[in-house]
N, C-alpha and C positions, 0 to 999 in steps of 0.2 A: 830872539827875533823871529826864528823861522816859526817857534809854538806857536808867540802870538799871530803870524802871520796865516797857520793852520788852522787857528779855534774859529779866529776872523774867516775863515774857508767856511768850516764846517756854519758858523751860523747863517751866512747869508746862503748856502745850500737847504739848510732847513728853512728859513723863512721864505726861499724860492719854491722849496718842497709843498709846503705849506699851501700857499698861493697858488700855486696849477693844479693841486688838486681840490681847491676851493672854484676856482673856476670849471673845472673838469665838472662838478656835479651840479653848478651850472648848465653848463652846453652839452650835455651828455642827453639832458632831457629834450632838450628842442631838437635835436638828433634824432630821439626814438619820435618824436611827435612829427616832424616833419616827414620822417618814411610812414608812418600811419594815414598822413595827407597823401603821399604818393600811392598809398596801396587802394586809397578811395578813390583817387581820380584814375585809378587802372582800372578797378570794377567798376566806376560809370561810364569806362569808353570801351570797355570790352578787349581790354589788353592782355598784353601776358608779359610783364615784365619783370617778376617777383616769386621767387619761388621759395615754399616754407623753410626746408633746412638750409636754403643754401643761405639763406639771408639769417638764418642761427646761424650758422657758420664765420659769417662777414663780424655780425656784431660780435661774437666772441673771440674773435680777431684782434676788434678794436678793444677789449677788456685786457687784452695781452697786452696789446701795446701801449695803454695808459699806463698801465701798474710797470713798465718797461721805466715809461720814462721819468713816473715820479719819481721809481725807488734811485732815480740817477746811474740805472746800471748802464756805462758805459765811458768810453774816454776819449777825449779830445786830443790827437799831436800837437795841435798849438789852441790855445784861448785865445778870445775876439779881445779880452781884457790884457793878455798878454800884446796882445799885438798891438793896441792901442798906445800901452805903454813907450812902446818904441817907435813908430811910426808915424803919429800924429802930426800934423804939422800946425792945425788949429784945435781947440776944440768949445764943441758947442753945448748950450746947455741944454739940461735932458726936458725941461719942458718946454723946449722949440720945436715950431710944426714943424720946420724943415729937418734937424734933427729927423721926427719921426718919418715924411715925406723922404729924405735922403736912404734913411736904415731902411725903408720898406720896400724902396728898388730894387736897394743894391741884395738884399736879403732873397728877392725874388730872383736878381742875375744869378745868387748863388744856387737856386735851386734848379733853376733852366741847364745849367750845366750838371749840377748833382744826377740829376734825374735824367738826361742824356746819357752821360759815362754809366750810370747803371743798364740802363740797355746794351750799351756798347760794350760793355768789358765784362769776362767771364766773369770773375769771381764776386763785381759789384753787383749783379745780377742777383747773387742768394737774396740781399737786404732790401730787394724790390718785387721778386715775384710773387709774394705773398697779395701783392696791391691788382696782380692782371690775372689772378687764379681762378678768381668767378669766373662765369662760362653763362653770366646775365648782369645786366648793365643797370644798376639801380642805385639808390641811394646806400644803401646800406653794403654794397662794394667798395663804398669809398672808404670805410670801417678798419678796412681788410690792410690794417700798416705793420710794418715790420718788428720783429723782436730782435732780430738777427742781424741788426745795424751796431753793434757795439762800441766801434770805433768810427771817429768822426774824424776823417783825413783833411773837409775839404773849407775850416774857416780860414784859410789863404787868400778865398773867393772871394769875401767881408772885404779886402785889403782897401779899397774906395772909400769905404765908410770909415774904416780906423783912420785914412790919411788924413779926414774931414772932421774925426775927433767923435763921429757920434758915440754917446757913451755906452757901455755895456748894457745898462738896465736897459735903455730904449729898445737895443737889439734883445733884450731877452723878454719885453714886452711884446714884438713884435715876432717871434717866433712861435710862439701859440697861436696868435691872433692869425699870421699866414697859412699856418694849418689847417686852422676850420672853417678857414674860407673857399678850404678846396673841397668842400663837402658839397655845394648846391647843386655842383654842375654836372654832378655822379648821375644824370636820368636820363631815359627814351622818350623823357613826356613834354619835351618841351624845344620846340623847334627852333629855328635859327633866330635872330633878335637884332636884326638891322644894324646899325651900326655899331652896336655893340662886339658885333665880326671883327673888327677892324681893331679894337685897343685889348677888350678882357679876352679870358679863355672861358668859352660858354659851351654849352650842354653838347652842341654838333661839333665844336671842337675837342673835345674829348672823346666825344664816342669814338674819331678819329682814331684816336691813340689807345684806346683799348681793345679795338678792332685789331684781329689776326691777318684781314683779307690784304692781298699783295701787292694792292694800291695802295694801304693805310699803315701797314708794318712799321714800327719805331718814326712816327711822326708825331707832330704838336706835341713837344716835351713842356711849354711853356705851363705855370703854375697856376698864375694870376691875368701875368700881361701877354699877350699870343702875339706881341710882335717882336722878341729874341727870335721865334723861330722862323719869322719872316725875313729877319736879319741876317739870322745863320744858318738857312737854307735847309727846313725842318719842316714846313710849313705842308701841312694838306688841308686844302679843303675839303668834306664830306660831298660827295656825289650823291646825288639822288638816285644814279641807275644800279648802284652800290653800296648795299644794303651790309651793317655792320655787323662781322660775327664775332664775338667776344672770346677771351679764353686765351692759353697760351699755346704753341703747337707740339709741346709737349705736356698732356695733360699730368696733373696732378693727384686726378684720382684720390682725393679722399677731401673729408670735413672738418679734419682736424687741424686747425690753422696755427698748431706748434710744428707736428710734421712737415707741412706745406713750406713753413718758415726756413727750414736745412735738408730740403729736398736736393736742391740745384747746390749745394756744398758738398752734401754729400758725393752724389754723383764727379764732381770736381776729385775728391778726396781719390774714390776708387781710378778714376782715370788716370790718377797720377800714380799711384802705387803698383796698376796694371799694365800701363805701358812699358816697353821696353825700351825707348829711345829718352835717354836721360836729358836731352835738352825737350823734347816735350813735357817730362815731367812735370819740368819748371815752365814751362810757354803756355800751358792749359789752362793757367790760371790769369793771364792777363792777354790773353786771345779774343778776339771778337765774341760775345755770345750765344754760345751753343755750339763754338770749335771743339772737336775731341779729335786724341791721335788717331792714326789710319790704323794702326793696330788695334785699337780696342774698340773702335766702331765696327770695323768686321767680325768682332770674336762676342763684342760683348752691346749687341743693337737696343735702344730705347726704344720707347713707345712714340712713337709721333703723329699729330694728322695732317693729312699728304693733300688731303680735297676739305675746305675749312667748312664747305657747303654741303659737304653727304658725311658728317661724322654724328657720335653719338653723347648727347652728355652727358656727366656723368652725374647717376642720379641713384639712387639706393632704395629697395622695394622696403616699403612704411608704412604702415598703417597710421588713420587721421589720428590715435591716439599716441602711436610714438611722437610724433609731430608736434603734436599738444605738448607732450610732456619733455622735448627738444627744449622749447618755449617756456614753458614753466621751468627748465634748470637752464637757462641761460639768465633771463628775467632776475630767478632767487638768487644769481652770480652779481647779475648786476646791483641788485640788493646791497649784498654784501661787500660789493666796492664801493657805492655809496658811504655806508658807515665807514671804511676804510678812510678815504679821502677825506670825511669830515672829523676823523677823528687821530690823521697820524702823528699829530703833535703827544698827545696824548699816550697812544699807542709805544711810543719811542722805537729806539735803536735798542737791540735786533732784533723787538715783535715785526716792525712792517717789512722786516726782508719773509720771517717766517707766514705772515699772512699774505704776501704777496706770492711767493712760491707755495701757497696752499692754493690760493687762484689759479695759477696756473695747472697745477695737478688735478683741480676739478674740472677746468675748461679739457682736459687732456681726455679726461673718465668719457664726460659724457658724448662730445666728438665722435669717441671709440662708437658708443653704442649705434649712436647713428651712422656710422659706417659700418653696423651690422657685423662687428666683430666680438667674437662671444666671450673673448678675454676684456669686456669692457664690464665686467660683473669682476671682476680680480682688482680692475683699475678704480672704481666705483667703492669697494671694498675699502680698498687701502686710504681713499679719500676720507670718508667717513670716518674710519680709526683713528687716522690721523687729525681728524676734527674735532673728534671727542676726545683725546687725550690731550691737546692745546686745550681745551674747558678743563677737562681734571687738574693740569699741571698747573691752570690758574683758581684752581678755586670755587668751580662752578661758574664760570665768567667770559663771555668770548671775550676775549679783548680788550676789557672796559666797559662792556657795554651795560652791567649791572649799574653801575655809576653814572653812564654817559647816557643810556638809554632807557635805562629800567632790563629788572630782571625777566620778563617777557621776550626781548629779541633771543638771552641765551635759551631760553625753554623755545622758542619757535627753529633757532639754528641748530638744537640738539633732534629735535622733531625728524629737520628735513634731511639730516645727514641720514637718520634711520629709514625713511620711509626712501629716499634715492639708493638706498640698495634692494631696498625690498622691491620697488621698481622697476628696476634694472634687472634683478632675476628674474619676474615676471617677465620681460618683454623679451630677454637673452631664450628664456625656456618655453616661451607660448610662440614667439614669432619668428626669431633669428632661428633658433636649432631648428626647429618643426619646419621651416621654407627650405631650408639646407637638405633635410632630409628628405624632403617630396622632388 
């Protein structure tokens, strides 16, 4: 009973698999097309709200965290299907508007408190800072989601919905759909919108909450709807004489948005191993966020900014050609997710864990470079090897894609492995060392 009860797991997992990454390549496009809109109406109003690497950085964020969540790495303490189970008192059929109208509420109740307690608690903080790491307020910040969410404490939250029966698929319909609906209102270019203040979370309410300044600090946690936070006493409106500065006040200092991901862990990690007083040990981690013991902030100080209005951002000297070619290996990343997503039926168990963790190790290389670290020609290296030895161990074949695509994409993805090291030495040897040494 339990087998059949497992195989039945695993397939409706792969045809879930399936299906979000058929949509992903999808909405991934009108993604990069609608910050290309944003980046036009910034150069015809003379703005500045976009800047080259850091918006590579955002979207190879978002590359992290698609391939996160297809490959399903992660685990739930309780299922919305388990809880349904028991809890139900009706239920309703999945293609009722109410059904969908009921799961999209309560789905969004659960996120207004998710996304709260991540502010508020040390250690749920790691699975979120990745998202306030930018230090500019654009479309392509919103990109910036977590890899480091592994564990999913809070479908408790769903409890309204199971009582009222709605059924799983609905909620797991509406779980992507709530996602990328939180993409629009990521911009500086679009002012406040009448009475739409009053019911959605729009563009000046967000900037709200991504703002560091000490009137707007941990406010409008809301997702979709912006009146939880009017309910639960969260709520800021944006001021006009207070002007929003972005960023977290302990910066992050770097582009690499696997680092950025277990920065705020890390740090947890050391504080508790370096303290001396063993019930802090244990209280650091579900402390308010940014608590550390009195002992190891005296002995062992972070970086923080004290005045959010005279600090520096953080930015890395580049030439317009590193910049380009930021853009050209992020781009050929995304590339190569595309084919991924359209092809992981095909691909099977365990090629997409190994092409998924090959994604990740190239978003890892070239991050490095552009944070001007000259072991980014070592991490660049090893990407490539390991690129080319997945084509030999198949065949001469990424992946399938002699079959699925024609033998041209493996001769184009053996090309680009070779020419991103050769790359990457040039700009570690002409730019990085040579600036280092003057």
């Amino acid at each position: 009973m339990f087998f059949i009860a497992y195989k039945d797991f695993l397939y409706i997992n792969q045809i879930a698999m399936e299906a979000y990454g058929a949509i992903l390549n999808i909405v991934m496009p009108i993604f990069v097309l609608l910050f290309l809109v944003e980046k036009v109406v910034e150069w015809y109003r003379g703005a500045q709200v976009i800047r080259g690497l850091d918006s590579v950085s955002s979207f190879s964020s978002g590359i992290t965290n698609v391939v996160k969540d297809v490959l399903g790495v992660g685990i739930s303490v309780i299922t919305y299907e388990w809880l349904v189970q028991r809890v139900a008192l009706t239920h309703m059929p999945a293609n009722s508007i109410w059904a969908f109208a009921i799961g999209f509420l309560v789905v969004d109740f659960q996120g207004y408190w998710v996304h709260r307690w991540s502010h508020e608690i040390n250690f749920l903080w790691n699975r979120h800072i990745i998202h306030h790491s930018s230090e500019e307020f654009n479309l392509s910040c919103a990109l910036r989601q977590s890899v480091s969410s592994f564990i999913n404490y809070f479908t408790i939250l769903l409890l309204p919905a199971a009582l009222l029966g709605v059924p799983t698929m609905v909620v797991a319909v509406i779980g992507p759909l709530h996602l990328f609906l939180q993409y629009w209102y990521h911009t500086q270019l679009i002012n406040k919108m009448g009475v739409l203040e009053y019911i959605l979370v729009t563009p000046s309410h967000h900037r709200v909450h991504h703002a560091m300044n000490k009137e707007y600090l941990d406010k409008n946690y809301g997702q979709i709807f912006i009146f939880w936070d009017k309910w639960f006493g969260s709520f800021q409106e944006e001021l006009p004489e207070v002007k929003p500065v972005y960023g977290v006040t302990r910066p992050v200092r770097t582009w690499n948005p696997i680092k950025i991901n277990f920065q705020h862990l890390w740090l947890l990690m050391q504080d508790a191993w370096r303290t001396r007083n063993w019930w802090d040990k244990v209280r650091v981690w579900f402390m308010p966020t940014g608590w550390r013991p009195a002992d190891v902030v005296e002995k062992y100080p972070v970086d923080s900014i004290k005045d959010v209005y005279h600090f520096e951002k953080y930015d890395t000297k580049a030439s317009r050609a590193l910049i380009a070619w930021s853009w050209v290996q992020m781009f050929f990343n995304y590339f190569l997710l595309a084919y991924f997503f359209a092809n992981l039926v095909n691909i099977g168990s365990p090629g997409i864990f190994y092409y998924g963790g090959f994604l990740f190790l190239a978003i890892f290389a070239y991050t490095e470079l552009m944070d001007r670290n000259p072991y980014a020609v070592y991490f660049e290296t090893i990407k490539s090897a390991l690129g080319l030895y997945l084509i030999y161990q198949s065949g001469g074949d990424w992946f399938g894609a002699n079959q699925n695509w024609g033998a041209w994409m493996t001769y184009l993805v053996t090309a680009y492995f070779v020419l991103s090291v050769i790359t990457t030495v040039f700009f570690v040897e002409k730019e990085i060392k040579l600036t280092v040494a003057n």
